[in-house]
C-alpha positions as CSV (number, residue, x, y, z in Angstrom):
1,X,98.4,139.9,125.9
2,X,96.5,141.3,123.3
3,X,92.8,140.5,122.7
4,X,91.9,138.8,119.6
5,X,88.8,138.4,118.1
6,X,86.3,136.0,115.4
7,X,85.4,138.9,113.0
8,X,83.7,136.8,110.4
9,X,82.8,133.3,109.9
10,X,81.4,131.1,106.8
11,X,81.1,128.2,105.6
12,X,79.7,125.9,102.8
13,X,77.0,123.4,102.9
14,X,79.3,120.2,103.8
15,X,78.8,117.4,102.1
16,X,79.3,117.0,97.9
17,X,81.0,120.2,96.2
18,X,80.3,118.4,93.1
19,X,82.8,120.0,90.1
20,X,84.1,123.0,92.3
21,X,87.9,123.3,91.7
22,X,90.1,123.6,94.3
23,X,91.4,126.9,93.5
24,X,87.8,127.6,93.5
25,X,87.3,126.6,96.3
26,X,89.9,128.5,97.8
27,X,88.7,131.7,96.3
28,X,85.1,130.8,97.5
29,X,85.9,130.6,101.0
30,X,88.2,133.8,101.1
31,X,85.7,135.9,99.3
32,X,82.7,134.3,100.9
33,X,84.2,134.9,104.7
34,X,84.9,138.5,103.6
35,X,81.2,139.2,102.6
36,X,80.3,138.1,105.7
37,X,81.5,141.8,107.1
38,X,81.7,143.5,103.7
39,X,85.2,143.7,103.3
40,X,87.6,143.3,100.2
41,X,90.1,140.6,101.0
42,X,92.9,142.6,100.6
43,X,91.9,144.0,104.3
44,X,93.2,140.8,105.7
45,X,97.1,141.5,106.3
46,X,97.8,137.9,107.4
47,X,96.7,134.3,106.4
48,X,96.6,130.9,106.5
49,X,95.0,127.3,105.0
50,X,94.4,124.1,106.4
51,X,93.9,120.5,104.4
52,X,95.0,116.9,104.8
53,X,94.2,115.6,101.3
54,X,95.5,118.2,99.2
55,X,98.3,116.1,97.7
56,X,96.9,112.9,97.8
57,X,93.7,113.5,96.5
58,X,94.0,117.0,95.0
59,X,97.3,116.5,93.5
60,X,97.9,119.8,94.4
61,X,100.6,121.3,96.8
62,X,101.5,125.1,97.9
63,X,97.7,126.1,98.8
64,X,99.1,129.2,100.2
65,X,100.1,130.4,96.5
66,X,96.0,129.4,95.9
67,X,95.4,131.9,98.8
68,X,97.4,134.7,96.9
69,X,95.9,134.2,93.6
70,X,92.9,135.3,95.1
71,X,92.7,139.0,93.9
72,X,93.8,141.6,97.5
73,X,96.0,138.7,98.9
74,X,99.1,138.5,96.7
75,X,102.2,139.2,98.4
76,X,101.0,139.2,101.7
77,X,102.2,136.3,104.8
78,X,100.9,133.0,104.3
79,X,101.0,129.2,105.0
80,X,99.6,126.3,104.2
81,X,99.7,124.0,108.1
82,X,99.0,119.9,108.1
83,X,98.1,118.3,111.1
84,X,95.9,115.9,110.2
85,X,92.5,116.5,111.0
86,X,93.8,119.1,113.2
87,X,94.7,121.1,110.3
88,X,91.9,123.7,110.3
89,X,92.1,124.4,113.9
90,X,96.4,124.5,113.4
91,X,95.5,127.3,110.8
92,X,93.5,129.6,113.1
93,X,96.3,129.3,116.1
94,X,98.6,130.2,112.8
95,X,96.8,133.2,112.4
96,X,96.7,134.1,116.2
97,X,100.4,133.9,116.7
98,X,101.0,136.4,113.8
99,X,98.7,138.7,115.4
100,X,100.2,138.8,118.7
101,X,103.3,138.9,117.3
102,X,102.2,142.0,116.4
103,X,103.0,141.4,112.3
104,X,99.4,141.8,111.5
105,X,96.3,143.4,113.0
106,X,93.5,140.8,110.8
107,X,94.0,137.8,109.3
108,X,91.6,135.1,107.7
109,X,92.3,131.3,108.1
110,X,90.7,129.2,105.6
111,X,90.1,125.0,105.5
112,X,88.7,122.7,102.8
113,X,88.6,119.4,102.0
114,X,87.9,117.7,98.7
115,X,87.2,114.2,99.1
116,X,84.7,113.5,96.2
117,X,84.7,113.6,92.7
118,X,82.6,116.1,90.2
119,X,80.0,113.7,90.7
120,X,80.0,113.8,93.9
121,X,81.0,110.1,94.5
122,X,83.8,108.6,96.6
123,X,86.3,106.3,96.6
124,X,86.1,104.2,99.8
125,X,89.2,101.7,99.7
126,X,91.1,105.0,98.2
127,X,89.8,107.6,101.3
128,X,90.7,104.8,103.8
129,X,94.0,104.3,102.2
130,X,95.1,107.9,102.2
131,X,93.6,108.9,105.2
132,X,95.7,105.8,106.6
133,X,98.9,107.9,105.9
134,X,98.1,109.9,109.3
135,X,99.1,106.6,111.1
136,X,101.8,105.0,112.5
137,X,103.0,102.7,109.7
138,X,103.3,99.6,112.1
139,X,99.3,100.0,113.1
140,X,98.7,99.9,109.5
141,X,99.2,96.7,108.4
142,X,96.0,94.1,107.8
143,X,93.9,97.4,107.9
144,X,91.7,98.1,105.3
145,X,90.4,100.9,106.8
146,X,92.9,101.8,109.3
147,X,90.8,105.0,111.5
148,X,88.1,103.0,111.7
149,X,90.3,100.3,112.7
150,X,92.2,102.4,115.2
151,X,89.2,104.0,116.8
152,X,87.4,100.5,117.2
153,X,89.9,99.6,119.5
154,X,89.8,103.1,121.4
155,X,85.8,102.2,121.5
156,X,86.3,98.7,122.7
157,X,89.0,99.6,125.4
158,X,86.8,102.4,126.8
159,X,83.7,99.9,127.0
160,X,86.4,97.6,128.8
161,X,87.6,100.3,131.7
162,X,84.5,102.0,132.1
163,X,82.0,100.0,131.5
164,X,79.9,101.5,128.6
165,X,77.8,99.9,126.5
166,X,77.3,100.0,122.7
167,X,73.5,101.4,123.5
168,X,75.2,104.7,125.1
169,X,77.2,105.6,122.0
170,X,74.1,104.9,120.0
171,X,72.7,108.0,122.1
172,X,75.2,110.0,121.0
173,X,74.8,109.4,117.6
174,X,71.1,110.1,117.7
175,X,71.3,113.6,119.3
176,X,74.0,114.8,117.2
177,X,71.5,113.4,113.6
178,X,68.3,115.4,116.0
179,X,70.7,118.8,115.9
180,X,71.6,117.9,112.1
181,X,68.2,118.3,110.8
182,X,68.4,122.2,111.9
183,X,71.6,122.7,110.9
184,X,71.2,123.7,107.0
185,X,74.8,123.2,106.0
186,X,75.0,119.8,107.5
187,X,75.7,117.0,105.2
188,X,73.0,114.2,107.2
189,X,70.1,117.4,107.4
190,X,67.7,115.0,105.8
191,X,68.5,112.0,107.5
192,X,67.4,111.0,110.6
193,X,68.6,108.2,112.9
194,X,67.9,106.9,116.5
195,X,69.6,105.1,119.0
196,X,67.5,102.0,118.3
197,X,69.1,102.3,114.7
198,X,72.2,102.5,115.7
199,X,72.3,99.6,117.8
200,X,70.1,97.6,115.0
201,X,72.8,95.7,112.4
202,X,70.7,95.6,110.0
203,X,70.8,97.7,106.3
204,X,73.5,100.4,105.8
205,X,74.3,99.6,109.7
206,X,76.7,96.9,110.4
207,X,80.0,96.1,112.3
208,X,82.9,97.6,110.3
209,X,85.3,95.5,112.0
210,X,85.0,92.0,112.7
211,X,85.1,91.6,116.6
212,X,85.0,95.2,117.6
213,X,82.0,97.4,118.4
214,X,82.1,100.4,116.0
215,X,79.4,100.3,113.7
216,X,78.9,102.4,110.3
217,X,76.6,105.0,112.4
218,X,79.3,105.2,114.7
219,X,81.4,107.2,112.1
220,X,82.0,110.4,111.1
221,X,80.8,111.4,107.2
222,X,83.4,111.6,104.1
223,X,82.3,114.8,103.4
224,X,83.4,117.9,100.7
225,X,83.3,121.8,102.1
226,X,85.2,124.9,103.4
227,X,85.0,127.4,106.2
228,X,86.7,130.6,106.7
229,X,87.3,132.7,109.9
230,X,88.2,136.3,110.2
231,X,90.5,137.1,113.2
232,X,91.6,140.8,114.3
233,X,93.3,142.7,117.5
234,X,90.9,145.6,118.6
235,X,93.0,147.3,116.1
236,X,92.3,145.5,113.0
237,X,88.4,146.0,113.9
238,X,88.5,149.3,113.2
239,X,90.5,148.9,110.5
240,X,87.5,146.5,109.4
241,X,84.7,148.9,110.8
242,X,83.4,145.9,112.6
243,X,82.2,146.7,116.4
244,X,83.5,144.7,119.1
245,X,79.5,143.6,120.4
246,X,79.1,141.8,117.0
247,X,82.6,139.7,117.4
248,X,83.5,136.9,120.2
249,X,86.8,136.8,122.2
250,X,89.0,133.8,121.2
251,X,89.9,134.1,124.7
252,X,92.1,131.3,125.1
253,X,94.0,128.5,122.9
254,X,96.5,125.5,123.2
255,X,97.9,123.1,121.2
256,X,100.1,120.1,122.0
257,X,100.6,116.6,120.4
258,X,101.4,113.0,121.4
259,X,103.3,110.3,119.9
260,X,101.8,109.4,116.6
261,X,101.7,105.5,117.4
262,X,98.3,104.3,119.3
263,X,99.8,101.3,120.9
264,X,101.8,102.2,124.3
265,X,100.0,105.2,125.7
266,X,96.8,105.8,127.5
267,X,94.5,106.8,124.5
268,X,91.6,107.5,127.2
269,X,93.7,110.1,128.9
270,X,95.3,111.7,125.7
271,X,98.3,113.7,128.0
272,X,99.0,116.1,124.7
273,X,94.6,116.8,124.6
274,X,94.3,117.4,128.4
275,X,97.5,119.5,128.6
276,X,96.4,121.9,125.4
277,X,92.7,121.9,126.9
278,X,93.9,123.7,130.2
279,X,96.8,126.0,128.3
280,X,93.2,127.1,126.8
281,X,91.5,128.0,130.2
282,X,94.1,129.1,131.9
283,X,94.7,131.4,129.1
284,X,91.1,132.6,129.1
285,X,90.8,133.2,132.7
286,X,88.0,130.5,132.7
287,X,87.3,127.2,133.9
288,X,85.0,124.3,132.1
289,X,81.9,125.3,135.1
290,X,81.7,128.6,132.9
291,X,81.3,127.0,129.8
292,X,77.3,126.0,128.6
293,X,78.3,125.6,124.5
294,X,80.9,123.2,123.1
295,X,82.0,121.3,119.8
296,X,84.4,118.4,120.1
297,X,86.0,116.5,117.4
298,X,83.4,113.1,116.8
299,X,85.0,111.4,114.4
300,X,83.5,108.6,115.7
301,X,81.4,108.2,118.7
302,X,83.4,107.0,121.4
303,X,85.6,110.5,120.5
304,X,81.8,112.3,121.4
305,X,82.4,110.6,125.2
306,X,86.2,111.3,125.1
307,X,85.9,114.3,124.1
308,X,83.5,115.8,126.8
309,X,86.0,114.6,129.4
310,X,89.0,116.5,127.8
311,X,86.8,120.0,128.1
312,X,86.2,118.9,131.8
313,X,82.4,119.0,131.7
314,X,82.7,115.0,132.9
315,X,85.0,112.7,134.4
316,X,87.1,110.0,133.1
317,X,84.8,107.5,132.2
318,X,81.9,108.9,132.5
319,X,81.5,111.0,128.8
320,X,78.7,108.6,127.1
321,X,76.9,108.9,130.7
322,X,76.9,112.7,130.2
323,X,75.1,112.2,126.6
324,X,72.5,109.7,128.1
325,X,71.5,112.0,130.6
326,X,70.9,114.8,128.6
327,X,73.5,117.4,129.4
328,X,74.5,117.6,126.4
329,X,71.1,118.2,124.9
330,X,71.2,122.4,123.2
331,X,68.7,122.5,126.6
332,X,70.9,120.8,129.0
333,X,73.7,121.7,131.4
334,X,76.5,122.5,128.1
335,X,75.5,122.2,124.8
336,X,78.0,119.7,122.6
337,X,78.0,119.3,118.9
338,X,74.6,121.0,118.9
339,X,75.8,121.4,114.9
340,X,75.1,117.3,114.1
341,X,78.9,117.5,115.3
342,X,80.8,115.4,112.2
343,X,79.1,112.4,112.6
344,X,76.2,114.2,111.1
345,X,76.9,117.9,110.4
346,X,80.0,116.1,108.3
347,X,83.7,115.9,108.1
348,X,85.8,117.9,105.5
349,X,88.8,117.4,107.2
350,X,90.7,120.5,106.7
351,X,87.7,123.0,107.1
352,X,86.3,121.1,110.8
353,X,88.5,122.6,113.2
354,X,87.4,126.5,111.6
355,X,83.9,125.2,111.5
356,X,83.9,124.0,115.2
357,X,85.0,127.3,116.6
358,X,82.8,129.4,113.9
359,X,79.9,127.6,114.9
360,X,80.4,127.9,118.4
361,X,80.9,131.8,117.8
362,X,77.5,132.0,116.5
363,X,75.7,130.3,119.4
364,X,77.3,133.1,121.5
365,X,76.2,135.5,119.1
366,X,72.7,134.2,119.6
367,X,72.8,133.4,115.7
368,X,72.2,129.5,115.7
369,X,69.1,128.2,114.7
370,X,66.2,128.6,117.2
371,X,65.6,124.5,118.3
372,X,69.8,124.7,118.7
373,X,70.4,127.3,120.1
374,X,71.7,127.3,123.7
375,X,70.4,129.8,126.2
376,X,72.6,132.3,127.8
377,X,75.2,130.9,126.1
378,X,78.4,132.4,128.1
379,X,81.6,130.5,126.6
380,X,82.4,127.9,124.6
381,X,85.1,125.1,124.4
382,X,86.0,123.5,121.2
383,X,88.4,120.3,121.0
384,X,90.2,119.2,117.5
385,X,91.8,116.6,116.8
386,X,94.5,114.7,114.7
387,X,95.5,111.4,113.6
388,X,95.1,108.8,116.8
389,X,94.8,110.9,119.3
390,X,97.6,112.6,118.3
391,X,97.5,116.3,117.1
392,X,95.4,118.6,119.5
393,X,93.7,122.1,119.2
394,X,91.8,123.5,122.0
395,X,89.8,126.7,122.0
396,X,88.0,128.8,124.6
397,X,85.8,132.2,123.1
398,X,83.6,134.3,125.0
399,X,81.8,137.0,124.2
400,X,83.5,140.7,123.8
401,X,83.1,142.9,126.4
């Protein structure tokens, strides 16, 4: 199989893009990626564009005509891919597949998500709403907020089987804010939070459920911003004039998904996240004892634990453990989320898959900031997700050799 490999990666400051259009937006993370390597975008031959809220927020549908107004990319084979909060990872692996397909040799996948107004305030009850349309629409109903709803229950059942407490998610919650306040695009930079915070109800902390543990630090951030990646075969780097030592292999890939409805499967053993996870190793020839650098999809804390059981670096059960020992520390045995991960680097939905394996290509570039960056950093694992446990992208890069 051919080789593929990141090219380029760029992103913008997550959090509030204020008045920025979304064909602006668009154009801003095409061009910007591009700069990263100094190369017009009509040098990409391929492309595609992730984003969940684009209709109901945006009002605005076809994004991949957005891509092709951007001057160098008219007429050329794009898509706009939805998979919830999957959808930014789903456009990378729609990038890859045209490139081993052999109908491109680079391609650029963009995200974005617009989520605030030119003020740069939100809409709660309308987020929660919209975002509820990635549900099943039985596990709706008496839900204000229906993820937060949904993933209260995950967080209650996994303190239930394995005996976690609410003071080991609260650990998670305060390394990922500690790696934030490095992390200069991350939307919580300035805001720091312990574990005793987060397991204080007092303030902007409280229950956001009635008689389930997930707590407003618990949660991922509503968050504006884009990323952009640059993928090419050996090929396409020359036709870039980018050399192979400055790019990392996406070595291996995998994407599967479960049943959309929570209620009847085992949510703590997500068959469609496991399966994809291990597509990705096998396909890199790797296994998760070679991997030291990893981002997984926190959209809210219990996913932190989940999630570093689905890239094998613990057991079932035994995720939060992981975090309150340290191992997941940029200094311990594999660093996780060593961006602020989305509860604190933030959540644009469509741009966090891209961002997760762009920032995990930088720490094995050796181009993350100093206090995060992990050394000898070897390979990486990254884990997206969609809806419920539903939708699920797994990466594995490693360095190009």
């Amino acid at each position: 199989m051919k080789k593929l490999y990141i090219a380029a990666y760029h992103q913008s400051r997550f959090g509030k893009l204020m008045n920025m259009t979304v064909p602006a937006i668009v154009r801003n993370a095409v061009e910007g990626t591009c700069r990263e390597i100094d190369v017009p975008a009509e040098a990409m031959e391929c492309g595609s564009i992730g984003a969940a809220c684009n209709f109901t927020l945006n009002e605005q549908g076809l994004l991949a005509g957005l891509m092709a107004q951007v001057p160098g990319l008219e007429s050329k084979p794009m898509e706009a891919v939805e998979n919830a909060c999957a959808s930014g990872g789903q456009a990378v692996l729609s990038v890859a597949h045209k490139l081993l397909a052999g109908l491109a040799d680079t391609g650029i996948a963009v995200g974005y998500e617009k989520m605030r107004d030119a003020e740069g305030k939100m809409d709660g009850k309308l987020i929660g709403k919209v975002l509820g349309y990635f549900s099943y629409p039985d596990e709706r109903e008496g839900k204000v907020f229906v993820f937060p709803h949904l993933f209260a229950e995950v967080m209650q059942e996994y303190m239930r089987e394995h005996g976690a407490k609410e003071a080991d998610f609260a650990k998670i919650v305060a390394q990922e804010y500690a790696n934030a306040k490095h992390n200069s695009c991350a939307q919580m930079q300035k805001v720091q939070v312990s574990a005793e915070d987060v397991t204080k109800i007092e303030g902007l902390n409280r229950y956001v459920v009635d008689g389930l543990p997930l707590k407003t630090y618990d949660c991922s951030q509503i968050t504006d911003g884009y990323a952009g990646l640059i993928l090419a075969t050996e090929e396409g780097l020359s036709k870039l004039g980018v050399a192979k030592e400055d790019c990392v292999e996406l070595a291996g890939f995998g994407q599967a998904v479960d049943p959309l409805k929570k209620g009847g499967r085992d949510v703590l053993r997500p068959k469609g996240a496991y399966r994809a996870m291990r597509q990705a190793y096998e396909m890199a020839g790797l296994l998760p004892a070679d991997v030291n650098v990893a981002e997984v999809h926190d959209c809210f804390s219990v996913m932190g634990a989940i999630g570093t059981e689905v890239i094998g670096k613990a057991g079932v059960g035994e995720g939060a453990r992981y975090w309150a020992d340290g191992k997941a520390a940029a200094d311990g045995e594999c660093g996780i989320n060593t961006s602020g991960g989305l509860i604190a680097k933030g959540h644009p939905v469509g741009a966090t898959g891209i961002a997760m394996i762009g920032w995990s290509a930088q720490q094995l570039l050796g181009k993350a900031p100093e206090p995060l960056q992990v050394e000898n950093a070897r390979a990486a694992a990254t884990f997206n997700i969609g809806g419920p446990l539903c939708a699920s992208v797994c990466t594995v890069l490693k360095p190009a050799v």
